[in-house]
N, C-alpha and C positions, 0 to 999 in steps of 0.2 A: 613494412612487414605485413604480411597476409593472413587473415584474420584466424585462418586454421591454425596457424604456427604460431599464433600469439597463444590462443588454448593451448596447445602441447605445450610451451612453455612453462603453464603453469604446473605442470604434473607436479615436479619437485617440490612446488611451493607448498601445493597443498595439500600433497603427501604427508607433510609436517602439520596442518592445520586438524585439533582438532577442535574447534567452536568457530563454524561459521554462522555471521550473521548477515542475511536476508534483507536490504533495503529496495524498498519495492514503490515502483508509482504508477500513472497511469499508462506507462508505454505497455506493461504487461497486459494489463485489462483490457487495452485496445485489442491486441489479439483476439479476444476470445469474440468481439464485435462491441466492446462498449467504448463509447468515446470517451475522446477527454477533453479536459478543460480548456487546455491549452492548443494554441497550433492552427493551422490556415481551418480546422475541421472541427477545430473545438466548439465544444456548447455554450462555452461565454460568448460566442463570436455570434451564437442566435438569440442569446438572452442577456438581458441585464441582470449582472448576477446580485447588484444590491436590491435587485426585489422578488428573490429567490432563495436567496441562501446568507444570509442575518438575522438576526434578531429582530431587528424593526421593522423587517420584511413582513414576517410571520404577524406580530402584532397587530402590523395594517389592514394584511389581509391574508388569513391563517390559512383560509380555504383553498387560495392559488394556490399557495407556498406547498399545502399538501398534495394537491392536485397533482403538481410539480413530479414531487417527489414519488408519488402515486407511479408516474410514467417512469420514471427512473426505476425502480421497483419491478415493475414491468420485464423491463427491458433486458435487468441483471438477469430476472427467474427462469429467458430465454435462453441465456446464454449458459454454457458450461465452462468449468475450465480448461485450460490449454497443456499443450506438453513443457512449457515453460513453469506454471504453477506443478503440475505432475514429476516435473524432474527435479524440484523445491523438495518435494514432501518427500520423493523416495532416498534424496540424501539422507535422511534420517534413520534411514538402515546404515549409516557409513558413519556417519561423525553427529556432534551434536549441532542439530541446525534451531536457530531461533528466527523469525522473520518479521522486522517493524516495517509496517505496510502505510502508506499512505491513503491507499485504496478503502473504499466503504462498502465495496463489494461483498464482502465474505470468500471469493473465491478459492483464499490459499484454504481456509476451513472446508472448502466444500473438496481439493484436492486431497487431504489429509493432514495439510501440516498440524502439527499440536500446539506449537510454542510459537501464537503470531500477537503482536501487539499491532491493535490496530488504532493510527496513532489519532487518525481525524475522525474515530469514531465508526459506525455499522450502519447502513441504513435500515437495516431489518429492526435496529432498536427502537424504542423511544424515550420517553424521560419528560416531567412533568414541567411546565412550565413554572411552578410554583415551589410543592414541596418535592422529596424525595424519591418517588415513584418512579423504577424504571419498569421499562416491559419490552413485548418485542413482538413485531406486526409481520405475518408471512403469511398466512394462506389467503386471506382476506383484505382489502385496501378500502374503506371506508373512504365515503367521498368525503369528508370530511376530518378535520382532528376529532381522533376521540378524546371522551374525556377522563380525566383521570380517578381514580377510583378508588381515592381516597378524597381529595377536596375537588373534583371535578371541574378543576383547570384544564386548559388545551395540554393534550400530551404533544411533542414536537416532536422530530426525527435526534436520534442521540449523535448527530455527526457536529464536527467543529463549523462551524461558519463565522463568515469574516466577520472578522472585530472579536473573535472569539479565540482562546487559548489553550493545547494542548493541557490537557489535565495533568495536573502535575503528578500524579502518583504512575500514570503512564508514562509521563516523559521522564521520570526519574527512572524507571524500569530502564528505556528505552538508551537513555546515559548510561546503565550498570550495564548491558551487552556491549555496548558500542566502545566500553572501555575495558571488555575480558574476552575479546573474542581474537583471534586468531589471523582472519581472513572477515571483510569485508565482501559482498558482491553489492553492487547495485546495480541495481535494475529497472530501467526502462521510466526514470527518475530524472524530469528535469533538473531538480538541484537548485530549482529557482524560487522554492517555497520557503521561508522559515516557518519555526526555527529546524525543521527537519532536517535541510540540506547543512546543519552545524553538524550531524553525528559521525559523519564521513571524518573530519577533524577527531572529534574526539577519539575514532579507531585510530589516524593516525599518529593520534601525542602518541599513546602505547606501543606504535611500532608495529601495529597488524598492514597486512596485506590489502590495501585498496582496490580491487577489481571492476570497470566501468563494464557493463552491459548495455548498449545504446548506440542504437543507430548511429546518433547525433552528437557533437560535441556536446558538453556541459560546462558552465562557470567554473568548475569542479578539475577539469577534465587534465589540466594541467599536474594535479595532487595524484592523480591514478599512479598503481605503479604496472597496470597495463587496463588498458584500454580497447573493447575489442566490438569492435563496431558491425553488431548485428542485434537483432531481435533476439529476446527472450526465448521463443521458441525454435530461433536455431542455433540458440548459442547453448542455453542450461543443458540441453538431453545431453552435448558434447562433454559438455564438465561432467554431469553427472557420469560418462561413459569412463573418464578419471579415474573416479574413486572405485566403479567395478572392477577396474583394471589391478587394480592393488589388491583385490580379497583373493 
């Protein structure tokens, strides 16, 4: 079947849908020109990520790990968002859309969306090594960790790194969509992260609408109840073109 007429199909579906939820990884972000982790192009494939992005990393040596992250920072503040993020946000003239993102981008915020859980964290954030202290770094990239400004510990970047666990008050959010929402999409989501790539499951105990966005097969890809094997950016404008058709 051809990938346009797998979209048309959907019409009727989500015709009926009203709460769509937004699972998003890095296939989207690449568009816009940032890499990803994964894949012949990925950043892990130029760095070793255990002296990057852990805990023990930062410890050893706070200053690379910022450094790092410094270029990462960069690199987003170059980039914009895409018409993939852009047809995300303007669904929410049409139904209620929520989007748990993988990404630490900021991008769907920078597109408009309102309702985005972001599950691994911001990189614009930080948060204190020690005590309580969040904050959040944008105009300025200090070569160095700042420090915190209450006990003046290393503040770190607020995103998950490995050996580290979705925040439970997030991932409970991110369960309470994943099991009241209507229609699933995902997007551009290897599927091969936990525990992220569990919430596809949880839409489906409820009996919502599974929708794959990606190029690529997924581990996943099998549970779709369609699958429609293109980019972000030329698949969402088409859905969103859907829901205009209806008003």
């Amino acid at each position: 079947m051809r990938e346009y007429t797998v979209i048309d199909t959907l019409k009727d579906t989500l015709k009926r849908a009203e709460k769509i939820v937004f699972l998003t990884g890095a296939g989207i972000s690449q568009e816009s020109g940032i890499g990803t982790f994964r894949g012949n192009d990925g950043l892990w494939e130029k760095y070793d990520p255990m002296k990057l992005a852990s805990a023990q990393a930062f410890r050893d040596d706070p200053r690379l790990v910022w450094r790092w992250y410094n270029d990462r920072r960069r690199k987003i503040m170059a980039v914009k968002p895409n018409p993939g993020h852009m047809a995300i946000a303007s669904l929410q003239s049409h139904r209620q859309v929520w989007v748990l993102t993988q990404n630490i981008d900021g991008l769907h915020h920078g597109a408009g969306s309102r309702e985005v859980i972001e599950l691994h964290g911001n990189i614009f954030a930080t948060k204190c090594t020690t005590c309580d202290f969040k904050g959040k770094i944008r105009d300025e990239f200090p070569d160095r960790p700042p420090s915190c400004k209450i006990c003046g510990s290393n503040l770190r970047p607020d995103v998950v790194w490995f050996g580290e666990g979705i925040k439970r008050e997030v991932w409970n959010q991110a369960i309470i969509h994943s099991m009241s929402c209507d229609a699933m999409i995902i997007v551009g989501a290897s599927l091969a992260v936990s525990p992220a790539n569990t919430l596809p499951l949880y839409a489906k105990n409820i009996k919502a609408t599974l929708i794959e966005v990606n190029p690529e097969n997924t581990p996943l890809s099998n549970e779709m109840d369609f699958s429609i094997r293109k980019t972000a950016v030329d698949a969402l404008p088409k859905i969103l073109s859907i829901f205009e058709s209806l008003n």
